[in-house]
VOGU-3710 file (C-alpha; in Angstrom, 3 decimals, decimal comma):
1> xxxxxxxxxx> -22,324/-0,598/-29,407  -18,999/-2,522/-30,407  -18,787/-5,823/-32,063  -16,532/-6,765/-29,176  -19,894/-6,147/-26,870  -21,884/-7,237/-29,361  -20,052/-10,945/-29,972  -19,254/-11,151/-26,158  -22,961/-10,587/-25,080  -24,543/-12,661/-27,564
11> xxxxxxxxxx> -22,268/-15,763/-27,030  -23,496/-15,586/-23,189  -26,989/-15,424/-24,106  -26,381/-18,858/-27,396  -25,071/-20,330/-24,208  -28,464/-20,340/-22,449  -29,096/-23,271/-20,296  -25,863/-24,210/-19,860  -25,210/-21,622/-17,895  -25,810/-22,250/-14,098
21> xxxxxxxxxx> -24,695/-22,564/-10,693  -21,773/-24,647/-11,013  -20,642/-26,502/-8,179  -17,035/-26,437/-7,109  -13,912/-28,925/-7,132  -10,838/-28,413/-5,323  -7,773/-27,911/-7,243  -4,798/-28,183/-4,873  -7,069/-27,827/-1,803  -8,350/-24,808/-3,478
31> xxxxxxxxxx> -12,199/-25,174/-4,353  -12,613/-23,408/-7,837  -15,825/-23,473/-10,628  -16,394/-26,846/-12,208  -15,628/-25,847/-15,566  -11,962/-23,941/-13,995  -11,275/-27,900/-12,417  -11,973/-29,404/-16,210  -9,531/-27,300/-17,617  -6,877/-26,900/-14,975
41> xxxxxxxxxx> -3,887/-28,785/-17,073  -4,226/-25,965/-19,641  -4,684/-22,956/-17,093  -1,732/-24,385/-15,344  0,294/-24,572/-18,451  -0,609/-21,198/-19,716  3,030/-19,020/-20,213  3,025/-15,329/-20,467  5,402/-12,906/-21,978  7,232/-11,259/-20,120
51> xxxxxxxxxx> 5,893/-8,147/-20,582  2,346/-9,414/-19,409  0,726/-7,880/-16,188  -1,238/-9,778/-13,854  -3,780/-8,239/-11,548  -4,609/-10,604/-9,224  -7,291/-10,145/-6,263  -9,528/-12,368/-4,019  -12,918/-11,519/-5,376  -14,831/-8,617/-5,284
61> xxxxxxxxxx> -11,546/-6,724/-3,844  -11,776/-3,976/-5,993  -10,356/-6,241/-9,476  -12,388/-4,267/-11,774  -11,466/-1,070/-10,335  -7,549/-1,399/-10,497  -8,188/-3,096/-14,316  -9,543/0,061/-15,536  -7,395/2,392/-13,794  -4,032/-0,209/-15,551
71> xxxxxxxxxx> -5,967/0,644/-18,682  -6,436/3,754/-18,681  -2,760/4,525/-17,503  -1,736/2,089/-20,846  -3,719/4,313/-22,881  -2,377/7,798/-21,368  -6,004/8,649/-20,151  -7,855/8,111/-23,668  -10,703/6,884/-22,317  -12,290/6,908/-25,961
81> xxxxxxxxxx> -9,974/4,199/-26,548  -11,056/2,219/-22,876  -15,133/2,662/-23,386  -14,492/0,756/-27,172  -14,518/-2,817/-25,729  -15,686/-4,280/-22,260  -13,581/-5,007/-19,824  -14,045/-8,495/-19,309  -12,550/-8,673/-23,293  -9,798/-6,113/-23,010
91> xxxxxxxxxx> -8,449/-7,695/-19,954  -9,058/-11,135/-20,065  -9,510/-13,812/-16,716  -7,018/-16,168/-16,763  -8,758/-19,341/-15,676  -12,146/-18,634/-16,431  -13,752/-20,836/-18,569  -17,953/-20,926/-19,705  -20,087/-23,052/-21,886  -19,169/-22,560/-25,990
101> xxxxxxxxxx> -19,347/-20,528/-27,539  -18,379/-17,871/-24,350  -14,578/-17,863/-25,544  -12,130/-18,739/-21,931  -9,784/-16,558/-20,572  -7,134/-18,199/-22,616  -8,654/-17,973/-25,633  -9,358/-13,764/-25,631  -5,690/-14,300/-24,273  -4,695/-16,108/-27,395
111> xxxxxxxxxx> -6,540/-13,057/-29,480  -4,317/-10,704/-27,852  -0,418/-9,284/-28,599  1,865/-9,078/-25,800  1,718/-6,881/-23,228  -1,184/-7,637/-22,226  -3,158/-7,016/-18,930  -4,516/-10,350/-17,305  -6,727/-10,660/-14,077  -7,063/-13,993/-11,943
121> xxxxxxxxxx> -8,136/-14,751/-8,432  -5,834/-17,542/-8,416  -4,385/-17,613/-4,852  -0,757/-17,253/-5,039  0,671/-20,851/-4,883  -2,383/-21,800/-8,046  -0,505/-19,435/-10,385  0,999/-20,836/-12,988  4,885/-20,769/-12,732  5,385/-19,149/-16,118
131> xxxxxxxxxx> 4,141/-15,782/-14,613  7,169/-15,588/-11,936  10,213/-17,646/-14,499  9,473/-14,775/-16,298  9,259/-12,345/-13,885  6,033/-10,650/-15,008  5,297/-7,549/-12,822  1,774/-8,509/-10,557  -0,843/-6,177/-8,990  -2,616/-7,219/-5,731
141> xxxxxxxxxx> -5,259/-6,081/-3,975  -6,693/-6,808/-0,649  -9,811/-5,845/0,926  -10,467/-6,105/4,683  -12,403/-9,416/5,120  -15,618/-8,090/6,602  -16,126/-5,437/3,375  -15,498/-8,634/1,265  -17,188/-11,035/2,895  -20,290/-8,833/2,266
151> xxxxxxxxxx> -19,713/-7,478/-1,336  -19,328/-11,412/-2,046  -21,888/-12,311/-0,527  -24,278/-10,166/-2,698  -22,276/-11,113/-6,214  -23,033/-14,324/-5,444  -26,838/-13,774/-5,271  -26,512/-12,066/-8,187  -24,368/-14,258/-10,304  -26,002/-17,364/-11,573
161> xxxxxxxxxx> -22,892/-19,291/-12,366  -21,554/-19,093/-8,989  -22,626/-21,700/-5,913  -26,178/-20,533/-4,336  -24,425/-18,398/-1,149  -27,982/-19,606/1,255  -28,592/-17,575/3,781  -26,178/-14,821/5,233  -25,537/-16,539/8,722  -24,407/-19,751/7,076
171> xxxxxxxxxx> -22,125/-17,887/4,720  -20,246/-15,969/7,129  -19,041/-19,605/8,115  -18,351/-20,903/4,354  -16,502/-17,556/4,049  -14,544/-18,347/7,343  -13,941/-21,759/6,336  -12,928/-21,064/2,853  -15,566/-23,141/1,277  -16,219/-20,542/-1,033
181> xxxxxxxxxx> -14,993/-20,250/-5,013  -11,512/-19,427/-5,016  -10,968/-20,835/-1,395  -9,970/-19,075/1,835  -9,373/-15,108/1,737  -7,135/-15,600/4,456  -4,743/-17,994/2,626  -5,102/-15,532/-0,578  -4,134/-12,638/0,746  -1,441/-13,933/3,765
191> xxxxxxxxxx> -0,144/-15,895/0,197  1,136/-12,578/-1,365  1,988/-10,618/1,427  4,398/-12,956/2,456  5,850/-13,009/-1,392  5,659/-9,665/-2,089  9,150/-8,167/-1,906  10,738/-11,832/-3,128  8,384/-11,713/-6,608  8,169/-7,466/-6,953
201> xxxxxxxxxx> 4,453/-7,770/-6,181  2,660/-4,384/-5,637  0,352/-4,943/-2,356  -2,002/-2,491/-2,267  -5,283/-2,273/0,109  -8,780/-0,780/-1,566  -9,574/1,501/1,438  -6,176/3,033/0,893  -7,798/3,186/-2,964  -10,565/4,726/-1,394
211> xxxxxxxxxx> -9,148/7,094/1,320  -6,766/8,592/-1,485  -7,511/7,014/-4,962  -4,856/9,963/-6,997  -1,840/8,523/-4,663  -2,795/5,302/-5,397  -3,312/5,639/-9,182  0,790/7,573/-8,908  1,873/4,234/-7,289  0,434/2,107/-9,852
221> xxxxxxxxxx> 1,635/4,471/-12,384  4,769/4,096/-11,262  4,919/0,403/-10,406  4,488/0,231/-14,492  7,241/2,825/-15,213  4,885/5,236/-16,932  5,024/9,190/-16,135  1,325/11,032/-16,841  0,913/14,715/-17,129  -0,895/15,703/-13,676
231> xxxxxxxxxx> -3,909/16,556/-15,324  -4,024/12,935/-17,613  -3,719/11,619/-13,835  -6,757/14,018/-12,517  -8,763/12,662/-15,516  -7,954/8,633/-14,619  -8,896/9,801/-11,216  -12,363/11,008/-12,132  -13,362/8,546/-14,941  -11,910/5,744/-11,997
241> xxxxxxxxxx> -14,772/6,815/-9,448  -16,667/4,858/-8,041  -19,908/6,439/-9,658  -18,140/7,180/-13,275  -17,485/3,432/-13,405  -20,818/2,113/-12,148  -22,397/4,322/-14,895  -19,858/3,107/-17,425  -21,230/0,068/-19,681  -18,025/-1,119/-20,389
251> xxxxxxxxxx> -17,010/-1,461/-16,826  -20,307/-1,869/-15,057  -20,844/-5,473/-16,190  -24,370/-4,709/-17,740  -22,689/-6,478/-21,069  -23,548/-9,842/-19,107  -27,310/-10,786/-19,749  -29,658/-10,255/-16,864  -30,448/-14,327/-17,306  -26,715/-14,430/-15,563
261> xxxxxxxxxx> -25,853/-11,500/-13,457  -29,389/-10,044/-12,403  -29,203/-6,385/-11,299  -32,340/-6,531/-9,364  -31,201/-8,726/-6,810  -28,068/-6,743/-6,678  -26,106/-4,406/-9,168  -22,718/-5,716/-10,230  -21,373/-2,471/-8,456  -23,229/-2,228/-5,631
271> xxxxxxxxxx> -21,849/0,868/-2,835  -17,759/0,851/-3,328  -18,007/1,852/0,089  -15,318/0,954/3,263  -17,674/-0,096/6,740  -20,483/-1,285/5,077  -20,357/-4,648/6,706  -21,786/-2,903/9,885  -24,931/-3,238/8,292  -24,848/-6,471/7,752
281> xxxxxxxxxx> -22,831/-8,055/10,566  -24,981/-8,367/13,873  -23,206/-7,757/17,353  -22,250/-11,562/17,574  -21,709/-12,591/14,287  -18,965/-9,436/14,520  -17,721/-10,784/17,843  -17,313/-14,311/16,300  -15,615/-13,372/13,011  -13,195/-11,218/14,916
291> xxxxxxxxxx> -12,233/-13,707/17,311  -11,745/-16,221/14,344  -9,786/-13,692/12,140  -7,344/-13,432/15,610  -6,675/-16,868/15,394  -6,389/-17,428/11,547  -4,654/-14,255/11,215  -2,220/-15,163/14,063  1,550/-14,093/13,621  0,928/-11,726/10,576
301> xxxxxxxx> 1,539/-7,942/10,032  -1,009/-7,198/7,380  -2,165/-3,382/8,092  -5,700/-4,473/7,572  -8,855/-1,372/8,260  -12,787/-1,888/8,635  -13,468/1,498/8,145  -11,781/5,129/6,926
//
């Protein structure tokens, strides 16, 4: 065990009871955690080098996935090197911000030398301006909305510092409505599609991830400007799975304290899979969410798939 876990885990569990469900505040029409609201002027104001890379997602899109696979590529495949420190510490989250002594995402940002990874799920137009004055290269990826609907759904249950999700019926509608943290999926992902090309962003979709996750893992590769052996890229491949990662304790979240995120309700990686919301979604509430996705959706191109 690292001191990085070590420090990282044990300043969740001094925070104790000040850890709950936080509500949410909007922040430019954007409802975000409490604690994210209190700090905005300094997440706002935070300036990257250059060099920086931001991976930016709607949540539980597959952010954890593309950070280690960014890693890994960084560190030519070493994955010695990756399994040191958790991921939550080696790439830090922009605008997150806990109870002291849980260091924010700009602190561990402060701790670390440029070029650095950083993840948010900032929609586009919340991003600080720093990140495209200096043209900082940016990483998106989009899930289709039923998968994440789901897969946020259960994080939520899970996660004791995020908003109590109630029951699934009702959420469907705060999902479609955008009244969940981080605001409307729709607006998040229609935000950098439509800015892609202009700001160099690479768009890429998790069940293309999933379909073919080597081609994807070349076009990230590549996006960076870094050229791997074929059998370094085999290796990311495999230690990138979905089951490699759920039984890797640096990636797998278990270096949060059950108290917060409770794997019995549901694991922080739960199935990975594409067309799992057809267990979930009854006949009607499929029928409703489709005709509503039509309509919000309306006069966009995004190549989105339910299934593989």
């Amino acid at each position: 065990m690292t001191e990085d876990k070590l420090s990282y885990s044990q300043a969740i569990q001094q925070a104790g009871d000040s850890l709950y469900r936080f509500p949410l505040r909007p922040v430019g029409g954007v409802p975000l955690m409490s604690l994210i609201a209190d700090s905005w002027d300094s997440i706002s104001a935070f300036s990257p080098d250059p060099a920086d890379l931001l991976i930016a997602t709607y949540p539980k899109a597959g952010t954890t996935w593309t950070q280690e696979i960014v890693d890994l590529i960084l560190h030519d495949g070493d994955a010695e090197i990756c399994q040191q420190t958790p991921i939550a510490v080696r790439i830090p989250f922009l605008e997150i911000t806990s109870p002291p002594p849980i260091p924010s995402g700009l602190e561990l940002l402060r701790n670390l030398s440029p070029p650095r990874v950083i993840k948010t799920h900032l929609p586009l137009q919340l991003v600080p301006k720093a990140f495209w004055e200096n043209r900082c290269k940016v990483i998106y990826v989009a899930r289709n909305p039923k998968d994440n609907l789901v897969s946020y759904f259960h994080f939520d249950r899970m996660n004791k510092t995020q908003p109590e999700p109630g029951p699934w019926d009702q959420y469907i509608l705060k999902f479609m409505r955008g009244e969940l943290a981080w605001g409307s999926w729709y607006d998040h992902v229609k935000g950098y599609w439509q800015q892609k090309d202009t700001r160099n962003i690479l768009f890429l979709f998790y069940e293309d991830m999933k379909e073919n996750p080597r081609r994807e893992v070349v076009r990230i590769m590549e996006y960076l400007g870094r050229s791997l052996p074929d059998d370094v890229i085999d290796k990311i491949v495999d230690l990138t799975s979905f089951q490699s990662m759920k039984e890797n304790p640096m990636t797998n979240y278990t270096f949060i304290p059950h108290s917060v995120m409770d794997p019995s309700i549901s694991p922080f990686m739960r199935k990975g899979e594409v067309g799992d919301w057809v267990n979930h979604f009854s006949p009607s509430q499929s029928e409703m969410f489709d005709e509503d996705y039509e309509r919000q959706m309306s006069g966009t191109n995004i190549p989105f798939r339910s299934g593989i």
